[in-house]
C-alpha positions as protocol buffer text, in pm:
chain_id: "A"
residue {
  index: 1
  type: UNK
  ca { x: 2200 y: -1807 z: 7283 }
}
residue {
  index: 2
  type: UNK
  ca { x: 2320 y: -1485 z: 7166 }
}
residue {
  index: 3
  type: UNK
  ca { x: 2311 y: -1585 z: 6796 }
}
residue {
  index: 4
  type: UNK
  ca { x: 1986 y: -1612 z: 6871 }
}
residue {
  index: 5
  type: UNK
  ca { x: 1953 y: -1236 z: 6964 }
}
residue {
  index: 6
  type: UNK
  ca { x: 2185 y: -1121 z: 6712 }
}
residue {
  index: 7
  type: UNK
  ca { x: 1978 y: -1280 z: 6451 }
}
residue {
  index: 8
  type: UNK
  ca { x: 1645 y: -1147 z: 6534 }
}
residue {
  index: 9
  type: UNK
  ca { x: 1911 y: -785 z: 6554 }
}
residue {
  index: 10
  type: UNK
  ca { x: 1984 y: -852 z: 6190 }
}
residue {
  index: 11
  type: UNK
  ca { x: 1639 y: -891 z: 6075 }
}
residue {
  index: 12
  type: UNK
  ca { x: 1541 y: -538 z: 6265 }
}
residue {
  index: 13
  type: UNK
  ca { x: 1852 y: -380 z: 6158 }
}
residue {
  index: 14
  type: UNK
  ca { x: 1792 y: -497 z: 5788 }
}
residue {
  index: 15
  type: UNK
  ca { x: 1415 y: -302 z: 5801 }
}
residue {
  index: 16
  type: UNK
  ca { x: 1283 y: -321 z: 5484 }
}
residue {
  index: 17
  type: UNK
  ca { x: 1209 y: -698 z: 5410 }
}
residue {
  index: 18
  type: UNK
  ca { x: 1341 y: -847 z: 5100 }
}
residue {
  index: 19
  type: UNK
  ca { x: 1197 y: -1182 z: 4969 }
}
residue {
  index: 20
  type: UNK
  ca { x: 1549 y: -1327 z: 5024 }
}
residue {
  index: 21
  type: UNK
  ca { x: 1617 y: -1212 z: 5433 }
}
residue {
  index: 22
  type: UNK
  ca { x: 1897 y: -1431 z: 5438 }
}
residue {
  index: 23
  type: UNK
  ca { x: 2068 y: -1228 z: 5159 }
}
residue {
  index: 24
  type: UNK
  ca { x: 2314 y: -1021 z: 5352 }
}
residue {
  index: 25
  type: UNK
  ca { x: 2343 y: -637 z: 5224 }
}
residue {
  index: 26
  type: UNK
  ca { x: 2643 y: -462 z: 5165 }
}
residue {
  index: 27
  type: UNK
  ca { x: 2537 y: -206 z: 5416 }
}
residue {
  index: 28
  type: UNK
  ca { x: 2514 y: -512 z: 5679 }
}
residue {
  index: 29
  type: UNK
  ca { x: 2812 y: -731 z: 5550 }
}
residue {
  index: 30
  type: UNK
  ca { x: 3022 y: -393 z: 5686 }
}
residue {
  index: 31
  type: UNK
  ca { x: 2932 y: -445 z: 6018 }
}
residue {
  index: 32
  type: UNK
  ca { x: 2965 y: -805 z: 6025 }
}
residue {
  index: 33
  type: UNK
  ca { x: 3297 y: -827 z: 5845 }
}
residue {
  index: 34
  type: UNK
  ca { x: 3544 y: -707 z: 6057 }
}
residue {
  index: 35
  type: UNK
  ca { x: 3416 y: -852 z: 6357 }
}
residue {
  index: 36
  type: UNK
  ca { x: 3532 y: -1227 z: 6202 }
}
residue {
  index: 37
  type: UNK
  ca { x: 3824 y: -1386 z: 6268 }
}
residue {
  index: 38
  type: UNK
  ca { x: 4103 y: -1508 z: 5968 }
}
residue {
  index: 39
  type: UNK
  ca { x: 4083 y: -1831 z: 5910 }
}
residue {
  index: 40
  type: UNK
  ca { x: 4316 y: -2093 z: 5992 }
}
residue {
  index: 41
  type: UNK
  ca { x: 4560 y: -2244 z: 5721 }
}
residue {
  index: 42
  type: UNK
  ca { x: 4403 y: -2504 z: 5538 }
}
residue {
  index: 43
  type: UNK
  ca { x: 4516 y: -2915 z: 5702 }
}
residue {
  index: 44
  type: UNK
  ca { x: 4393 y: -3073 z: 5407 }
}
residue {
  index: 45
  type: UNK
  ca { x: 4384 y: -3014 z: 5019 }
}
residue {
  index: 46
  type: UNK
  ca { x: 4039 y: -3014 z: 4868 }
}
residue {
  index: 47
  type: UNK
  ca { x: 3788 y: -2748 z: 4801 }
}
residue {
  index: 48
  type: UNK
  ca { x: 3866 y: -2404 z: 4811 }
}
residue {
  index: 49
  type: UNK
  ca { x: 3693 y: -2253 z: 5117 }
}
residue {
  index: 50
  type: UNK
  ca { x: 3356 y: -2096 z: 5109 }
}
residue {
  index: 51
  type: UNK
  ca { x: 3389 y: -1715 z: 5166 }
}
residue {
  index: 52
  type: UNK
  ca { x: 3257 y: -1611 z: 5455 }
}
residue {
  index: 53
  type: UNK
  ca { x: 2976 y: -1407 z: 5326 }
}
residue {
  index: 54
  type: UNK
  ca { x: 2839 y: -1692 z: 5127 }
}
residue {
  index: 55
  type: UNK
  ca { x: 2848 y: -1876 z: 5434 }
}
residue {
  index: 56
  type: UNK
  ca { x: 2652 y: -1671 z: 5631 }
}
residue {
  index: 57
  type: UNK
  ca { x: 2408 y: -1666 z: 5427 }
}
residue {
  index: 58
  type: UNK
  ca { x: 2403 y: -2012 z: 5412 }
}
residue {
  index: 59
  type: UNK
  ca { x: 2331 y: -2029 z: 5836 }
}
residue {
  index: 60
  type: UNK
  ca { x: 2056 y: -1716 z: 5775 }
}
residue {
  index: 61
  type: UNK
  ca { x: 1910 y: -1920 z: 5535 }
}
residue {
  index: 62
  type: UNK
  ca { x: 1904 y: -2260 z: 5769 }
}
residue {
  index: 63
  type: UNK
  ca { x: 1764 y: -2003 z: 6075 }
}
residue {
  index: 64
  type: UNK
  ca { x: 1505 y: -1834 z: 5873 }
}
residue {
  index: 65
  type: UNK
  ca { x: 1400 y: -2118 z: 5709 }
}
residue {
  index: 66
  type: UNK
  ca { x: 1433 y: -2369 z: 6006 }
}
residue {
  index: 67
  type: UNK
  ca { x: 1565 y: -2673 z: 5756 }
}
residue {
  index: 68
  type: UNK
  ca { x: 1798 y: -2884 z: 5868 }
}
residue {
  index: 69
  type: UNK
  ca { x: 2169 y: -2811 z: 5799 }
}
residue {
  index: 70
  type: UNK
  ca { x: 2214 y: -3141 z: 5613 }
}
residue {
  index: 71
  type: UNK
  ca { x: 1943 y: -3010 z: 5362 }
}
residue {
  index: 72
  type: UNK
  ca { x: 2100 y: -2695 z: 5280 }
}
residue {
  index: 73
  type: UNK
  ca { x: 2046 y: -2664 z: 4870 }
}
residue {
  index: 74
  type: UNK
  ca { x: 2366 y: -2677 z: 4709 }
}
residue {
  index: 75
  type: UNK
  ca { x: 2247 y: -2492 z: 4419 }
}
residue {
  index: 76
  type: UNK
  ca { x: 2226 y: -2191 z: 4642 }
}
residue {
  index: 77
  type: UNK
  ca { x: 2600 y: -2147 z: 4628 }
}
residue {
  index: 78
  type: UNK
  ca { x: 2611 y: -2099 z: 4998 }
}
residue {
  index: 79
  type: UNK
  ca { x: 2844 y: -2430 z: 5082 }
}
residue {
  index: 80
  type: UNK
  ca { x: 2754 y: -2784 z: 5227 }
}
residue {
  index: 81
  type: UNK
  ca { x: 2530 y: -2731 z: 5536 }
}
residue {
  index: 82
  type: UNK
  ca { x: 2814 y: -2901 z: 5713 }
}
residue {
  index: 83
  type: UNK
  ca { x: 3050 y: -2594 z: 5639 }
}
residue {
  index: 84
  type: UNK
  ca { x: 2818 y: -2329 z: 5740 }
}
residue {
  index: 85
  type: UNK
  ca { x: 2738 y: -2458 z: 6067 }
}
residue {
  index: 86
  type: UNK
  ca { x: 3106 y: -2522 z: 6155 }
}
residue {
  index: 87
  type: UNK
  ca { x: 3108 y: -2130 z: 6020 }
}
residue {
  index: 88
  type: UNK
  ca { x: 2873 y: -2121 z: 6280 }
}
residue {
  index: 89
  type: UNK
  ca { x: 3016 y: -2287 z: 6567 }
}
residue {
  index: 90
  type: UNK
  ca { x: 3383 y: -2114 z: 6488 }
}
residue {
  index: 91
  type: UNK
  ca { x: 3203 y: -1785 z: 6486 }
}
residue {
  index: 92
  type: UNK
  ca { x: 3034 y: -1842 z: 6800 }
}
residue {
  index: 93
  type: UNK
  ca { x: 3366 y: -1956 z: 7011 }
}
residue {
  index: 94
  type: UNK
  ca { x: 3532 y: -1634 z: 6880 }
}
residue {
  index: 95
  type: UNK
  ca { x: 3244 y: -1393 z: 7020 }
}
residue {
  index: 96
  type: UNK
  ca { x: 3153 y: -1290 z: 6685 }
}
residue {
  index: 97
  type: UNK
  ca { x: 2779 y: -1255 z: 6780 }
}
residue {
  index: 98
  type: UNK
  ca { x: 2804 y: -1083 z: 7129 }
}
residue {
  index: 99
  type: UNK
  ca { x: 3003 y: -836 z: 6926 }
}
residue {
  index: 100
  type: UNK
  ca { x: 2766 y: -804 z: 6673 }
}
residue {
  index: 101
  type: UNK
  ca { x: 2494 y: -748 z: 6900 }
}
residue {
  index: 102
  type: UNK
  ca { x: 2651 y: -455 z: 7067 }
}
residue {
  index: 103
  type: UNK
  ca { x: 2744 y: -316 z: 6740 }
}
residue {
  index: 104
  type: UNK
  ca { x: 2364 y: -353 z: 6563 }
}
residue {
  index: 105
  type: UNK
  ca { x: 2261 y: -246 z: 6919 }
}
residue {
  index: 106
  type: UNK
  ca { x: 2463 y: 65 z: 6934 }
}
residue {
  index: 107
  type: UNK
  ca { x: 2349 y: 168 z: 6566 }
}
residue {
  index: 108
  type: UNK
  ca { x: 1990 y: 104 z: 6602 }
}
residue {
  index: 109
  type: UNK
  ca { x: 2033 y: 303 z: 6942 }
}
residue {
  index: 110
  type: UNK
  ca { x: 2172 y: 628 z: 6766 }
}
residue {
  index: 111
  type: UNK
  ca { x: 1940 y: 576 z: 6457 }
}
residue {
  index: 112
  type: UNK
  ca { x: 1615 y: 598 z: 6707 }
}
residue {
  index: 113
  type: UNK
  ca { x: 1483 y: 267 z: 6616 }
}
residue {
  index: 114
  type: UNK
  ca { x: 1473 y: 43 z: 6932 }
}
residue {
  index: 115
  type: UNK
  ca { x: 1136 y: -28 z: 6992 }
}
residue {
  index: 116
  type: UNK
  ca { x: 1133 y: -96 z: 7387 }
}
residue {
  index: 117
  type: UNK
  ca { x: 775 y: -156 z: 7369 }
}
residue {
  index: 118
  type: UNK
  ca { x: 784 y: -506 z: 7237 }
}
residue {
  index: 119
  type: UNK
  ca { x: 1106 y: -592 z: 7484 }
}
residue {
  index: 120
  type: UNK
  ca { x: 1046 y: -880 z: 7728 }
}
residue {
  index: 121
  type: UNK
  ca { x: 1241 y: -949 z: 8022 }
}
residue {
  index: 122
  type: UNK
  ca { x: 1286 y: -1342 z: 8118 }
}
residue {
  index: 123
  type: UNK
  ca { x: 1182 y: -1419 z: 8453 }
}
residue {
  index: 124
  type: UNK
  ca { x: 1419 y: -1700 z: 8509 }
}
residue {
  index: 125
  type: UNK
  ca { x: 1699 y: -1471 z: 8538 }
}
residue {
  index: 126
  type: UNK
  ca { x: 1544 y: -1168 z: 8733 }
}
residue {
  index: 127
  type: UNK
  ca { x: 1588 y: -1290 z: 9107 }
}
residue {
  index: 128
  type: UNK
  ca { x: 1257 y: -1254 z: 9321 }
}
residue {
  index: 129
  type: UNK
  ca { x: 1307 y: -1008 z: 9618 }
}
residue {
  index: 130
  type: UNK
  ca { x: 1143 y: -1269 z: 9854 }
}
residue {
  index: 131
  type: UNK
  ca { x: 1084 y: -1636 z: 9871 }
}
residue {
  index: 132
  type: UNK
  ca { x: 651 y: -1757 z: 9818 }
}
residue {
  index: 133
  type: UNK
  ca { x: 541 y: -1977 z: 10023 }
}
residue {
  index: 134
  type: UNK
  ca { x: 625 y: -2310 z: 10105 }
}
residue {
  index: 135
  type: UNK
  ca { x: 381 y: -2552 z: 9862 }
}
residue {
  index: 136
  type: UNK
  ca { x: 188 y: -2889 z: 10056 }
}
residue {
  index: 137
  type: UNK
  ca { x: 327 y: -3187 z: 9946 }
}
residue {
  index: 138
  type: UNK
  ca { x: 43 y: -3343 z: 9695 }
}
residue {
  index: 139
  type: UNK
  ca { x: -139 y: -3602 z: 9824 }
}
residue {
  index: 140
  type: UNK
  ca { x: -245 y: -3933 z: 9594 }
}
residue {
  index: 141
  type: UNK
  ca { x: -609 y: -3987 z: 9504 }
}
residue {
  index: 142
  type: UNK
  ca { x: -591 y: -4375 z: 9408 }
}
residue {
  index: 143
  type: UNK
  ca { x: -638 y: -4628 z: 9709 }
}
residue {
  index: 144
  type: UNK
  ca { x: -367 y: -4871 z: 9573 }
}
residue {
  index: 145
  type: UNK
  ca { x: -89 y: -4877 z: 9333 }
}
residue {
  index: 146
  type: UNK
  ca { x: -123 y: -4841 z: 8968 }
}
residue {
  index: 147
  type: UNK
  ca { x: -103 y: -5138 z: 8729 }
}
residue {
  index: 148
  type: UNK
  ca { x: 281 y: -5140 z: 8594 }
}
residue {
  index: 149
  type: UNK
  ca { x: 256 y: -5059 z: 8205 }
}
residue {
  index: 150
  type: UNK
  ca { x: 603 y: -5176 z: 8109 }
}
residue {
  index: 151
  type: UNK
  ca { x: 573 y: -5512 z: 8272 }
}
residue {
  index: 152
  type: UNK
  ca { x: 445 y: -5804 z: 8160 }
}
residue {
  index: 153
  type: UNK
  ca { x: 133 y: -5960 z: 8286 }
}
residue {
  index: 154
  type: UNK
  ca { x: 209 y: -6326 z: 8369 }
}
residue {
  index: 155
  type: UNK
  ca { x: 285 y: -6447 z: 8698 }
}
residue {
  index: 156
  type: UNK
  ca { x: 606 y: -6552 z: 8579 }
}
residue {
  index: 157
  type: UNK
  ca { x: 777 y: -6266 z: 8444 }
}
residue {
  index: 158
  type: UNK
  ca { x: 585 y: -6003 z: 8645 }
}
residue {
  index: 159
  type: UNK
  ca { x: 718 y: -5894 z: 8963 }
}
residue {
  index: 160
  type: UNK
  ca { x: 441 y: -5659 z: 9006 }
}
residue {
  index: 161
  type: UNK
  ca { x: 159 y: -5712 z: 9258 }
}
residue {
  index: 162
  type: UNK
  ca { x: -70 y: -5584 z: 9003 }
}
residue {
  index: 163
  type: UNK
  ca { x: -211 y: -5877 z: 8861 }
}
């Protein structure tokens, strides 16, 4: 996913580490700001809404910590985990991390700080110049067929010629 990317983006583009990563920098909340969308009008009365920085803190604390959303501490002040990952999901459908990883991309690219050394390239979408060759079917080494493990063993409710 591109979250994905952009995540492991923020944590480069952040540099020095702070014993709170998920604490988003005023240097950092610039970039991300303007690339999120206004939120709707509120459909139901209730709590006021979790600003948006808050809540992305919130989902860098559930990614850097790897709890689940549902456990997200309250005392924090970050929201319900429920509300940051619909943050999450909203965020995604509007393109705000493909955006953000072409801005963090495009600053750590003029600041000299890409390290290309440690990139990887995935093989499952670089397409091979030529087909291998064709693989043998696999032939079995047992003379009969294996016991069933999911039926049962009486004559009655087996079907299986395993006895």
């Amino acid at each position: 996913m591109m979250w994905l990317s952009a995540w492991m983006l923020v944590g480069s583009f952040v540099g020095k580490r702070n014993s709170r990563p998920w604490v988003v920098s005023d240097e950092l909340w610039s970039l991300i700001e303007p690339l999120l969308p206004d939120p709707g009008p509120k459909l139901v009365a209730g709590w006021p809404r979790v600003p948006d920085r808050q809540a992305m803190c919130g989902i860098l604390f559930v990614l850097h910590t790897g709890i689940q959303w549902e456990y997200l501490p309250q005392e924090l002040g970050y929201g319900s985990g429920m509300t940051c990952w619909r943050r999450l999901a909203a965020w995604n459908e509007a393109g705000v991390w493909d955006r953000l990883h072409v801005v963090l991309l495009s600053k750590l690219r003029a600041a000299k700080q890409l390290d290309w050394s440690r990139a990887v390239i995935d093989s499952s979408r670089v397409r091979a110049a030529r087909r291998g060759p064709k693989a043998d079917p696999v032939r079995s080494t047992a003379h009969g067929r294996a016991a069933s493990t999911t039926s049962s063993p009486t004559a009655r409710a087996s079907r299986s010629r395993c006895h």
